[in-house]
KEKE-3310 file (N, C-alpha, C; in steps of 0.2 Angstrom, whole numbers, plus 5000, padded with zeros to 4 digits):
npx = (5477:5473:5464:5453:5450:5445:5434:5424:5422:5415:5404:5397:5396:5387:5375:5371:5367:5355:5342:5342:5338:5326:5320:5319:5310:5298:5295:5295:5285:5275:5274:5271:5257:5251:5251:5242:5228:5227:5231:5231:5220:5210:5210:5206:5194:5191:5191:5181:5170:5169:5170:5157:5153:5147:5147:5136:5118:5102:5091:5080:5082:5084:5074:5067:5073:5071:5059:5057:5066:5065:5065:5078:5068:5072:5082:5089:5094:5104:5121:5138:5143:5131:5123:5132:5131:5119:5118:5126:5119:5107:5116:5118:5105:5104:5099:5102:5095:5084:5071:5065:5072:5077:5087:5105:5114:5108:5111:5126:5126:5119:5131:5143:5138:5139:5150:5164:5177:5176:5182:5176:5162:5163:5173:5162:5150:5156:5161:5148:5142:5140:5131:5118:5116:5113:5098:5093:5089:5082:5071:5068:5066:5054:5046:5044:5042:5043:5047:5063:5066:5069:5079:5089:5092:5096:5110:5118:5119:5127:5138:5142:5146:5147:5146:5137:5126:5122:5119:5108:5100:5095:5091:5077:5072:5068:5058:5049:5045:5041:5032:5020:5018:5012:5002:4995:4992:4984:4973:4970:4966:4956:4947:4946:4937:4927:4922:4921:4909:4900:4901:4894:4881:4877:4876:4866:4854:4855:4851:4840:4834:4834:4826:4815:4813:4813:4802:4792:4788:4789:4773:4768:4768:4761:4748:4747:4743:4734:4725:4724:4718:4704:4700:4699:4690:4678:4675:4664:4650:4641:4630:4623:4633:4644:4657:4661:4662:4676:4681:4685:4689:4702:4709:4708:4719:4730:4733:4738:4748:4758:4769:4775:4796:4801:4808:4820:4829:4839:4854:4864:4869:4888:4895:4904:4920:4927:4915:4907:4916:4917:4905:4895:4879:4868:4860:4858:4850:4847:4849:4845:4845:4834:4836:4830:4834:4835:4846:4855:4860:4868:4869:4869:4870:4857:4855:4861:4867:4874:4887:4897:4900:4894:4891:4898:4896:4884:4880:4888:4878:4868:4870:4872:4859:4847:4831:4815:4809:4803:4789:4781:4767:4766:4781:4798:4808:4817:4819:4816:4821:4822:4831:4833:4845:4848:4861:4865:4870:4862:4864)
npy = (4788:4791:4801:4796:4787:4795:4802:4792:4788:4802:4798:4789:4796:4803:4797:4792:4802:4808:4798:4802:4816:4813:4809:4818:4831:4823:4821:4834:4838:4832:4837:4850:4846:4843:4852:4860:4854:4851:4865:4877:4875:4874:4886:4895:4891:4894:4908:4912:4909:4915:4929:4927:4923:4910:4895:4896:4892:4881:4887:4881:4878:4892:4900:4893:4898:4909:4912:4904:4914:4927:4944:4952:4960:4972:4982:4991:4992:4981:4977:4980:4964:4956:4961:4959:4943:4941:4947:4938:4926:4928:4930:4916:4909:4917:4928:4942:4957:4955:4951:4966:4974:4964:4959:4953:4965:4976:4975:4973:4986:4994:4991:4996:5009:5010:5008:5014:5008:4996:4980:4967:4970:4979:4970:4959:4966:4970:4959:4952:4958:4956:4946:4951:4963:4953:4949:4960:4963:4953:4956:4967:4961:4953:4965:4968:4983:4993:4986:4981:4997:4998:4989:4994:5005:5002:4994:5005:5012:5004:5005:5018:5022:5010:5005:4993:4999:5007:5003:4994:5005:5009:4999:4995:5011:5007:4995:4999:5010:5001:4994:5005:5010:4998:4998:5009:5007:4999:5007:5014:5005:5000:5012:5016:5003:5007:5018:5014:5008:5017:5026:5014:5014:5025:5029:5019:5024:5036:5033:5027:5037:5046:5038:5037:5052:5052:5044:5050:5061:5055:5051:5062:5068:5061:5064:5079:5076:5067:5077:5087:5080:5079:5089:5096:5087:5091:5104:5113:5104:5108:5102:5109:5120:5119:5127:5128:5114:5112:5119:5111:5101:5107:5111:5099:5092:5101:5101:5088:5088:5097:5098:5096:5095:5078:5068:5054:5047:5046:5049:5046:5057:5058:5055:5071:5067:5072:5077:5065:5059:5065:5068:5075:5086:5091:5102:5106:5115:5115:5123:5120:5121:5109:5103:5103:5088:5082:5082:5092:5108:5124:5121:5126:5133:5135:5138:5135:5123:5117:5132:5127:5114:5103:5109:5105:5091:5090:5096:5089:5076:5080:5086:5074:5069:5062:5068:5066:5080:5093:5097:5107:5111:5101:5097:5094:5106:5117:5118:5125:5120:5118:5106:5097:5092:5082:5077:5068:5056:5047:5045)
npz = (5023:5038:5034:5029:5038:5048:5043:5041:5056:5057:5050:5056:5068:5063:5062:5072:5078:5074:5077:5089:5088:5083:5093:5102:5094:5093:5106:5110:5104:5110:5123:5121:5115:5126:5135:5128:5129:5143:5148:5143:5131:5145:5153:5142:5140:5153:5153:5145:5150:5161:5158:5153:5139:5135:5128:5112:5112:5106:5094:5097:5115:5117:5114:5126:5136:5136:5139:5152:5161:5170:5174:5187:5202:5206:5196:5199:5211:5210:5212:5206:5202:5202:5191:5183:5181:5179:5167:5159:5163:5153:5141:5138:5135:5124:5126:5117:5117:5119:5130:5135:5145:5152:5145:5138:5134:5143:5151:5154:5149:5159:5168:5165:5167:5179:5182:5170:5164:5165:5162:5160:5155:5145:5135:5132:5126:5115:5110:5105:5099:5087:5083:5091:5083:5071:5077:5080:5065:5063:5068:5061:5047:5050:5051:5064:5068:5079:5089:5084:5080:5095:5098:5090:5093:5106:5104:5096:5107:5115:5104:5097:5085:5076:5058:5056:5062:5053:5041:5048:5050:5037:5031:5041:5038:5023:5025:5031:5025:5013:5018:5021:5007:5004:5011:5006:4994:4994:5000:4988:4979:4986:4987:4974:4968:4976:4970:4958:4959:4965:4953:4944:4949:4949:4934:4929:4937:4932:4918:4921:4920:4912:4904:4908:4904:4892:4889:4896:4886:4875:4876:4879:4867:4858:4866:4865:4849:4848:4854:4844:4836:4840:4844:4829:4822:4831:4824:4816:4805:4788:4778:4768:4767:4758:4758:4771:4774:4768:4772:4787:4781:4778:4788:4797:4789:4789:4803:4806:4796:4801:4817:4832:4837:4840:4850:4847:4850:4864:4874:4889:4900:4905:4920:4928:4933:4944:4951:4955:4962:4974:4977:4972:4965:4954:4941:4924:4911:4896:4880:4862:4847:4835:4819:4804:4797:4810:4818:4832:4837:4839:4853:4868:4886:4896:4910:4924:4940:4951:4941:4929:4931:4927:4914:4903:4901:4900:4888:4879:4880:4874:4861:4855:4853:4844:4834:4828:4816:4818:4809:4798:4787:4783:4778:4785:4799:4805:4824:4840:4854:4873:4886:4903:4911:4924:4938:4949:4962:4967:4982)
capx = (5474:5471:5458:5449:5445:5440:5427:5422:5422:5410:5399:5395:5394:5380:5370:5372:5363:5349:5341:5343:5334:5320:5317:5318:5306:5291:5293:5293:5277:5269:5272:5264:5248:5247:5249:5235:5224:5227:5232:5229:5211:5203:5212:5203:5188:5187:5191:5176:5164:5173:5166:5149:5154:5146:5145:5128:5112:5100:5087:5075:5083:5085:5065:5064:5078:5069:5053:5057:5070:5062:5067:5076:5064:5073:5087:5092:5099:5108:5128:5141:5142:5124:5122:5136:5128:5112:5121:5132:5113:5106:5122:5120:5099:5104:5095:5106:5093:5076:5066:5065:5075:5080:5094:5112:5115:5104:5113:5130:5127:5119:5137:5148:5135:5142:5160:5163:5180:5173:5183:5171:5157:5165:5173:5158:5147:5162:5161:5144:5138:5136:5125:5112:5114:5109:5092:5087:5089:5076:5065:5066:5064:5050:5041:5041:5046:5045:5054:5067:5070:5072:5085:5093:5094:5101:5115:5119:5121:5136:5144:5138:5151:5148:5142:5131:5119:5118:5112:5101:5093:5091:5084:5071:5069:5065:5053:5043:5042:5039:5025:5014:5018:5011:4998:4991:4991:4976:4967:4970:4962:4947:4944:4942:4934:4920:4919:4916:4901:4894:4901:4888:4875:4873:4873:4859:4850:4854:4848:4832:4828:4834:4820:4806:4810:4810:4793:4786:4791:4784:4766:4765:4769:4755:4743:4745:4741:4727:4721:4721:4712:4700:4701:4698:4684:4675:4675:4656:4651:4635:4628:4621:4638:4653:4665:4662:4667:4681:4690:4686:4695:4710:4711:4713:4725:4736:4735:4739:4755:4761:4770:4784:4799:4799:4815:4819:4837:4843:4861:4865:4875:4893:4894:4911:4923:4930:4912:4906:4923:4916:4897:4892:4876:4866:4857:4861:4846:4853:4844:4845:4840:4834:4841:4826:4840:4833:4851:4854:4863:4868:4870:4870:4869:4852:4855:4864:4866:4880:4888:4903:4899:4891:4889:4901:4895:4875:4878:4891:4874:4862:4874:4871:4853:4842:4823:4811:4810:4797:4783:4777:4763:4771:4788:4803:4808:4820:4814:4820:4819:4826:4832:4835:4847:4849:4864:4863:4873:4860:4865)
capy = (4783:4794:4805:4793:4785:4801:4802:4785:4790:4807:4797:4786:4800:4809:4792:4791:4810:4807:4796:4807:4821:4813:4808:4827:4833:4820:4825:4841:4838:4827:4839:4855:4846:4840:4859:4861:4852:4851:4871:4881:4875:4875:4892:4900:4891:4899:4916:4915:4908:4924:4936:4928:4922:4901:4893:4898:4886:4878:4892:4881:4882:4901:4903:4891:4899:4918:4911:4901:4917:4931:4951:4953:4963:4980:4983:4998:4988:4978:4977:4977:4958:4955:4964:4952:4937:4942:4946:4930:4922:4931:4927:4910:4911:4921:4935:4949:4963:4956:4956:4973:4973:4955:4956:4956:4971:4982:4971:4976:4992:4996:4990:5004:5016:5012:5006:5013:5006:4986:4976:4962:4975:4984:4965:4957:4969:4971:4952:4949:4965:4956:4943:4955:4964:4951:4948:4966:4963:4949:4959:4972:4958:4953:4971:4972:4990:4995:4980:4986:5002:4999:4984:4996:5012:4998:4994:5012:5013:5001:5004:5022:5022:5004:5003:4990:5002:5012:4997:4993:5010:5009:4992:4998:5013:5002:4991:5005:5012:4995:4993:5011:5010:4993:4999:5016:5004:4992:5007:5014:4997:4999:5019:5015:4998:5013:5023:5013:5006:5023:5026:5013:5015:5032:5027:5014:5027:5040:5029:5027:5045:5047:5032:5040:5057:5047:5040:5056:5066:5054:5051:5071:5071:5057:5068:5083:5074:5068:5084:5091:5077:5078:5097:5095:5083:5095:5108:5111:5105:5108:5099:5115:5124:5116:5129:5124:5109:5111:5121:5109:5096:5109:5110:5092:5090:5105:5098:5081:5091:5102:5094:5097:5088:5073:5063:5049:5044:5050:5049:5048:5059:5056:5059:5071:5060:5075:5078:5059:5059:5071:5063:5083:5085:5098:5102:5108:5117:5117:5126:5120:5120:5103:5103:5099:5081:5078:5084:5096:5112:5130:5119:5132:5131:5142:5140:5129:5123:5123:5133:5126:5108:5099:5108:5103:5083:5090:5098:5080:5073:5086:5086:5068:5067:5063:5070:5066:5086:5098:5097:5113:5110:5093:5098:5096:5112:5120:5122:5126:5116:5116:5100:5099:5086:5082:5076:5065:5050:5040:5045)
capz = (5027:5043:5034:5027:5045:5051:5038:5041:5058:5055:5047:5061:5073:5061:5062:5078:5083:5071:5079:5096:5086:5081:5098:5106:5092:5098:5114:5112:5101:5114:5128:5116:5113:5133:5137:5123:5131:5148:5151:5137:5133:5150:5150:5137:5142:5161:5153:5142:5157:5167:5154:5150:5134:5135:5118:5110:5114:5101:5095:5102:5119:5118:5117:5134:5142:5138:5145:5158:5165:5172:5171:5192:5202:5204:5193:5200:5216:5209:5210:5196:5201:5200:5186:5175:5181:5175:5160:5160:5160:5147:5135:5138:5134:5118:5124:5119:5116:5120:5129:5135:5152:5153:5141:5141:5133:5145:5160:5152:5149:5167:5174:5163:5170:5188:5182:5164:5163:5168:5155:5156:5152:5140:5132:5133:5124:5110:5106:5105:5093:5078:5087:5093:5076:5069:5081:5076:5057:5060:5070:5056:5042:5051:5052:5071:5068:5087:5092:5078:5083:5102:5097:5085:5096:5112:5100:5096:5116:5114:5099:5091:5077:5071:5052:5056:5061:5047:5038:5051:5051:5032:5032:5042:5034:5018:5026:5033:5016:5009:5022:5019:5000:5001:5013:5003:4988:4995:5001:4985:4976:4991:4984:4967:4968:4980:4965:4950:4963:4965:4947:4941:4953:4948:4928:4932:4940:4925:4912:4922:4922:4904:4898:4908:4901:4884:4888:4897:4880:4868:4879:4877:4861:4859:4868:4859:4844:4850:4858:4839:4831:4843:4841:4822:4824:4833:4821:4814:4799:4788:4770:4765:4769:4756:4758:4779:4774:4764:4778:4792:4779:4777:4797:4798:4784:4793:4810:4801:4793:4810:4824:4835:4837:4844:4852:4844:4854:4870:4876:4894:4900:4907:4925:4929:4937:4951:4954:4956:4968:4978:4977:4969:4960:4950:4934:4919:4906:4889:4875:4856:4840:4831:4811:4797:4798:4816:4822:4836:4832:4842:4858:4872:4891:4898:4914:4929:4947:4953:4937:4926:4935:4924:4908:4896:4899:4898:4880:4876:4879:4869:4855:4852:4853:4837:4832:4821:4817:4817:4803:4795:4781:4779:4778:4790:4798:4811:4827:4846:4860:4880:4889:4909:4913:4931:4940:4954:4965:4971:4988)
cpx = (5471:5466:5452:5444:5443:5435:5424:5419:5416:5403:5396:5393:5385:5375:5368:5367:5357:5343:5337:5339:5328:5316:5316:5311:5299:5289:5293:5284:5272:5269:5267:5257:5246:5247:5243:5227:5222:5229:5228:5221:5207:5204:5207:5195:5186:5186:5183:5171:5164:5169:5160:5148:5151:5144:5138:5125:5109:5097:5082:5076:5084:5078:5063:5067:5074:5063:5053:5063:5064:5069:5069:5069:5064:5081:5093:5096:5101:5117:5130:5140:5137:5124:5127:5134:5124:5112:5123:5124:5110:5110:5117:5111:5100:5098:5098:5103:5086:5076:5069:5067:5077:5084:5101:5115:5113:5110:5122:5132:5125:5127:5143:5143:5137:5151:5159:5170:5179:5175:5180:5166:5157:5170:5169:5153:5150:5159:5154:5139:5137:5130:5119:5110:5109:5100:5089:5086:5085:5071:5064:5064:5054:5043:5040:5044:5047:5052:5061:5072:5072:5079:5091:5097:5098:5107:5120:5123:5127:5139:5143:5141:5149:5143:5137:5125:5117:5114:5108:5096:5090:5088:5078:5069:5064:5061:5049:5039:5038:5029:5020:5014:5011:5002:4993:4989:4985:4971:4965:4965:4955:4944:4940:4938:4926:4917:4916:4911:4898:4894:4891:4883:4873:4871:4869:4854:4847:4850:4842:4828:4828:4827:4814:4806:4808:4802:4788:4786:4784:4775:4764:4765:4762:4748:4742:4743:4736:4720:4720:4717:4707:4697:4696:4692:4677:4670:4668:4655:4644:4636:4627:4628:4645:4657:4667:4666:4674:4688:4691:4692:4702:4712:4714:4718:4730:4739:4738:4749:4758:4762:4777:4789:4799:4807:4815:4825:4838:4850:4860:4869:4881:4895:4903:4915:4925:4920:4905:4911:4921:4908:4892:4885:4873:4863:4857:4853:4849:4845:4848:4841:4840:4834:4834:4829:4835:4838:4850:4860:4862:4866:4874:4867:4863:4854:4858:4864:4871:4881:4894:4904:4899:4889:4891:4899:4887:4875:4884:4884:4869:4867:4872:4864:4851:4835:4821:4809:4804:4794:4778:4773:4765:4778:4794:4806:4813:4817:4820:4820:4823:4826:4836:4838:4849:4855:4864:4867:4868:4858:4860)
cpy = (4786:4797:4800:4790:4792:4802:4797:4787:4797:4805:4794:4788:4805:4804:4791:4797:4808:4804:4800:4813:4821:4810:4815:4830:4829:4822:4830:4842:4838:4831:4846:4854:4843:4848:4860:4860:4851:4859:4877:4881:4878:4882:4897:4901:4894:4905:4916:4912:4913:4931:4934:4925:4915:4902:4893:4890:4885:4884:4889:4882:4889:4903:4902:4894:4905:4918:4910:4908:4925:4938:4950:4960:4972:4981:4988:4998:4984:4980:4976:4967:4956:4956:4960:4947:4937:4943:4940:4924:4923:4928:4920:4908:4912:4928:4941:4956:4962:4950:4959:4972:4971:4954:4957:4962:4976:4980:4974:4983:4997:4995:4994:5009:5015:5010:5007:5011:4997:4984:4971:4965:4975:4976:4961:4961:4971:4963:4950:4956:4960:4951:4946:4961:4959:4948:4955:4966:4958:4954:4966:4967:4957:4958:4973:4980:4995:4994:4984:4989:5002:4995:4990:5002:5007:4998:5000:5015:5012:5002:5012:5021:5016:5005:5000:4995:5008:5008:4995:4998:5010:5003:4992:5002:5010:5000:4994:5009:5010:4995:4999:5013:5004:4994:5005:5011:5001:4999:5012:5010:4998:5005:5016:5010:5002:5015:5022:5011:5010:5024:5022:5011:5023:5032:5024:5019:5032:5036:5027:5033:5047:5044:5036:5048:5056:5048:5046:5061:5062:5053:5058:5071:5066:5060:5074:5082:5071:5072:5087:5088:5078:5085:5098:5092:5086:5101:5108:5110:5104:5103:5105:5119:5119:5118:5128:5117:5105:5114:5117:5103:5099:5110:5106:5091:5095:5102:5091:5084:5094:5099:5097:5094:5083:5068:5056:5044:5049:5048:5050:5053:5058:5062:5060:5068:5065:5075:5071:5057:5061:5069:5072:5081:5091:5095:5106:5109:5118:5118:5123:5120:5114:5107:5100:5091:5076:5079:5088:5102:5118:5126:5123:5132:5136:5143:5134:5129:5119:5125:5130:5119:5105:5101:5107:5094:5084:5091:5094:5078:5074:5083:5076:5065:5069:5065:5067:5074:5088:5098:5104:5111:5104:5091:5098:5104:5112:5122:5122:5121:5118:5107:5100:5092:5087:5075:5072:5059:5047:5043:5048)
cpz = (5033:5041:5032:5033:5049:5047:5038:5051:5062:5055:5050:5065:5071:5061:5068:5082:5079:5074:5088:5093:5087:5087:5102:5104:5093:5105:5116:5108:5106:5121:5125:5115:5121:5135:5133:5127:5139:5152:5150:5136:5138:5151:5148:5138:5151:5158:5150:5148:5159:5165:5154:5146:5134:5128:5117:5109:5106:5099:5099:5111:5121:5119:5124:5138:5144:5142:5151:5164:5166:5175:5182:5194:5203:5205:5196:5209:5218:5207:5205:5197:5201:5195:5181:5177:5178:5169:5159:5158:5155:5141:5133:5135:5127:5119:5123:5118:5117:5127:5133:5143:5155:5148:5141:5140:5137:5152:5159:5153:5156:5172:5170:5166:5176:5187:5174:5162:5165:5161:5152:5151:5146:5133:5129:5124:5114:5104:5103:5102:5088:5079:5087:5086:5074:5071:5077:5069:5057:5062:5063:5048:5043:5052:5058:5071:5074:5089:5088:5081:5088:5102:5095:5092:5104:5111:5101:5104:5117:5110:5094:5086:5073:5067:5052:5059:5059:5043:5040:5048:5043:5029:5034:5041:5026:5018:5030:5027:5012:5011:5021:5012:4999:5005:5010:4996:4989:4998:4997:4979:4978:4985:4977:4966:4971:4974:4960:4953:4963:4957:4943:4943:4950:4940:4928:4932:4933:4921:4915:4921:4915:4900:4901:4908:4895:4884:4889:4889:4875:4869:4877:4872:4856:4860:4864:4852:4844:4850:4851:4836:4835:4841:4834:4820:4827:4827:4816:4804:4793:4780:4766:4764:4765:4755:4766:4777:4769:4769:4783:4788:4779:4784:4799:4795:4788:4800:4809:4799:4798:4815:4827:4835:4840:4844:4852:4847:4857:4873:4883:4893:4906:4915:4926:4935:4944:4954:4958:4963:4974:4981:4974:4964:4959:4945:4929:4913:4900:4882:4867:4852:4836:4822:4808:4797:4805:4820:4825:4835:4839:4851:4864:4881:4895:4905:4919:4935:4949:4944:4937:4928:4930:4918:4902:4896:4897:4889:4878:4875:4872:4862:4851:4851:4846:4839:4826:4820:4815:4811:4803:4789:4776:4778:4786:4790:4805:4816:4835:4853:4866:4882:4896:4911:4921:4933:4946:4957:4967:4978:4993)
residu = (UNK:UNK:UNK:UNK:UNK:UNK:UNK:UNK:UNK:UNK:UNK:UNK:UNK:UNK:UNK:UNK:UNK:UNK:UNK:UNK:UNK:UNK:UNK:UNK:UNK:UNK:UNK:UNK:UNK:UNK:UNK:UNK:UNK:UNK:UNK:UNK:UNK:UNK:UNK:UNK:UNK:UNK:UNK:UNK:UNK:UNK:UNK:UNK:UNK:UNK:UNK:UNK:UNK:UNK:UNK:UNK:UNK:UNK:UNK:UNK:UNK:UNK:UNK:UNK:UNK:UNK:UNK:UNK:UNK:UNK:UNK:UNK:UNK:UNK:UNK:UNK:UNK:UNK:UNK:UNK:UNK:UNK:UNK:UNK:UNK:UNK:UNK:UNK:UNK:UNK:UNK:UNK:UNK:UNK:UNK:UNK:UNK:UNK:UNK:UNK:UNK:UNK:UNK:UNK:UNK:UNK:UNK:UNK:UNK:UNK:UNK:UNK:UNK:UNK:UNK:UNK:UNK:UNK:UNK:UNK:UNK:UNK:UNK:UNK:UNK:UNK:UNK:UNK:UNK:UNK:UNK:UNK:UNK:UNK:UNK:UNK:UNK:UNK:UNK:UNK:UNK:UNK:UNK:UNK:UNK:UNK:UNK:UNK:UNK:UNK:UNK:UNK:UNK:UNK:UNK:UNK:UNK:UNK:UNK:UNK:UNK:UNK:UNK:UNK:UNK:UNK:UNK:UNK:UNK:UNK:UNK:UNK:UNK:UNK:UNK:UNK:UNK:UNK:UNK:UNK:UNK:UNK:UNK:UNK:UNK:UNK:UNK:UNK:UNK:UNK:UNK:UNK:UNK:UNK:UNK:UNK:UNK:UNK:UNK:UNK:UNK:UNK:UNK:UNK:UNK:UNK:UNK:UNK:UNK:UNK:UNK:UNK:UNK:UNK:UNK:UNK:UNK:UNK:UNK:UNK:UNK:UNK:UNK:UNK:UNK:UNK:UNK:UNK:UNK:UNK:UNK:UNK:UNK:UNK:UNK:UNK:UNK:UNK:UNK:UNK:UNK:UNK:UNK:UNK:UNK:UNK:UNK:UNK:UNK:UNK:UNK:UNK:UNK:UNK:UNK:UNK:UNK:UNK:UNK:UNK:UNK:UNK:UNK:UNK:UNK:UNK:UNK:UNK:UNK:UNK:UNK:UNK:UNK:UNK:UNK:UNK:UNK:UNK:UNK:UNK:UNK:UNK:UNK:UNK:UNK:UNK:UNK:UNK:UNK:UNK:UNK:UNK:UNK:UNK:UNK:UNK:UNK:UNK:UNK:UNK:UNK:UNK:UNK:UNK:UNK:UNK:UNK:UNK:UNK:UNK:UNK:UNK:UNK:UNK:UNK:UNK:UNK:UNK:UNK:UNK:UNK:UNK:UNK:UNK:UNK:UNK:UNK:UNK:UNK:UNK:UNK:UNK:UNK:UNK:UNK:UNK:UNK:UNK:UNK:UNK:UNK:UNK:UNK:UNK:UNK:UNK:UNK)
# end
């Protein structure tokens, strides 16, 4: 009977605390989150004003704050206290690396050069590396490759070991590469876009010189045929006398049957691409033989200017030129001819 009321007893007593617990643990909550807010917070928030650190602006206010702040007017007589204000302004601006003189990093790093143990300095500059990293990874996106480099080598000033600027430097090498690759390409494009225009400016030109050798060729070959009728016709002739006129008939029938050859297709010739490059010209004599066929044959250089230039395009040309071939007593016939092609750009 006695234990039973003591366990009766017990159980009264554990009901009893419970209540009392769960009054402690709220009050210990509710004084935890008034420290939070009322210690702790402001706290954390003076230390970071203390350093410099205010919570990051809009970007649009970062552009007016850079405008509207001006660089002091001589750095170099400025105290360490001056000198973290004007950082402390900068932070809060978002200027950490630009522009050139007026930003926090420069203001920083001037106040380790007179205190290099300055924990704000040297805190400061720590927290707000990936920040200013990322600034120069724009300016290098964006190809200001000066800007760039001077952000990058600032950096460097504060942090030389840190890997972010190895990436930097090969980001911007990259986009330097990028840029005179893409840069020798276009004026790679312009060159040859030049050339094929002299190119067929001077084609043009050739094919002009080609047709009035054509034409001067067959005019003369016109006139000597002429000149022998004419020739032939002359030749005296009597009624009394009809073996005279049996040879002035076999004259005309000879001259009638004998003729030179005569060019019947001309071929340009292909002007060489290095000496087109160069705007080089010259002339090339080439000696062959026309073929009973009208073909060209024993295709052989007489003589040149400059040598070795132009002569393997001059005798390409020859080579492909047709005749009407040489006429012996009626008959086609082998015979020899020269041809002087001239070389020229126009220019």
């Amino acid at each position: 009977m006695g234990t039973r009321y003591t366990y009766i007893a017990r159980r009264r007593a554990r009901g009893a605390v419970r209540p009392v617990a769960i009054a402690i643990v709220a009050i210990v909550a509710a004084l935890a989150a008034a420290s939070w807010f009322l210690i702790v917070r402001p706290y954390r928030q003076q230390m970071q004003l203390d350093a410099g650190l205010a919570p990051s602006a809009p970007a649009a206010g970062k552009a007016e704050a850079t405008q509207a702040e001006a660089a002091p007017a001589n750095l170099q007589a400025l105290d360490v206290n001056q000198l973290l204000n004007e950082a402390s302004k900068a932070l809060k601006a978002q200027r950490y690396l630009a522009p050139a003189g007026n930003n926090a990093f420069e203001f920083y790093l001037r106040v380790l050069a007179k205190q290099p143990d300055n924990p704000v300095a040297t805190s400061a500059l720590r927290e707000t590396f990936p920040f200013a990293a990322s600034d120069a990874e724009q300016s290098v996106n964006s190809r200001n490759f000066d800007e760039a480099q001077r952000e990058i080598d600032l950096l460097a000033k504060a942090d030389p070991a840190n890997y972010t600027l190895t990436i930097l430097r090969s980001k911007l090498d990259a986009q330097r590469k990028l840029a005179s690759q893409q840069e020798q390409q276009t004026q790679d494009q312009q060159k040859a876009a030049q050339l094929a225009a002299q190119k067929a400016t001077a084609d043009k030109l050739e094919a002009a010189k080609q047709a009035e050798q054509l034409q001067a060729q067959q005019a003369l070959a016109a006139e000597q045929a002429k000149a022998k009728q004419q020739k032939a016709a002359e030749q005296p002739q009597t009624a009394t006398q009809p073996q005279g006129q049996t040879q002035t008939a076999s004259t005309e029938t000879a001259g009638a049957q004998n003729s030179s050859a005569v060019l019947l297709k001309a071929v340009q010739a292909r002007y060489p691409t290095a000496a087109l490059r160069t705007g080089q010209a010259g002339w090339v004599l080439v000696g062959f033989t026309v073929t009973a066929e009208g073909a060209t044959s024993n295709v052989h250089v007489v003589d040149a200017q400059p040598r070795h230039v132009f002569d393997r395009a001059a005798m390409d040309a020859i080579e492909r030129y047709r005749f009407k071939p040489a006429m012996r007593d009626g008959n086609p016939v082998e015979s020899t001819n020269e041809q002087k092609i001239e070389f020229s750009t126009g220019r």
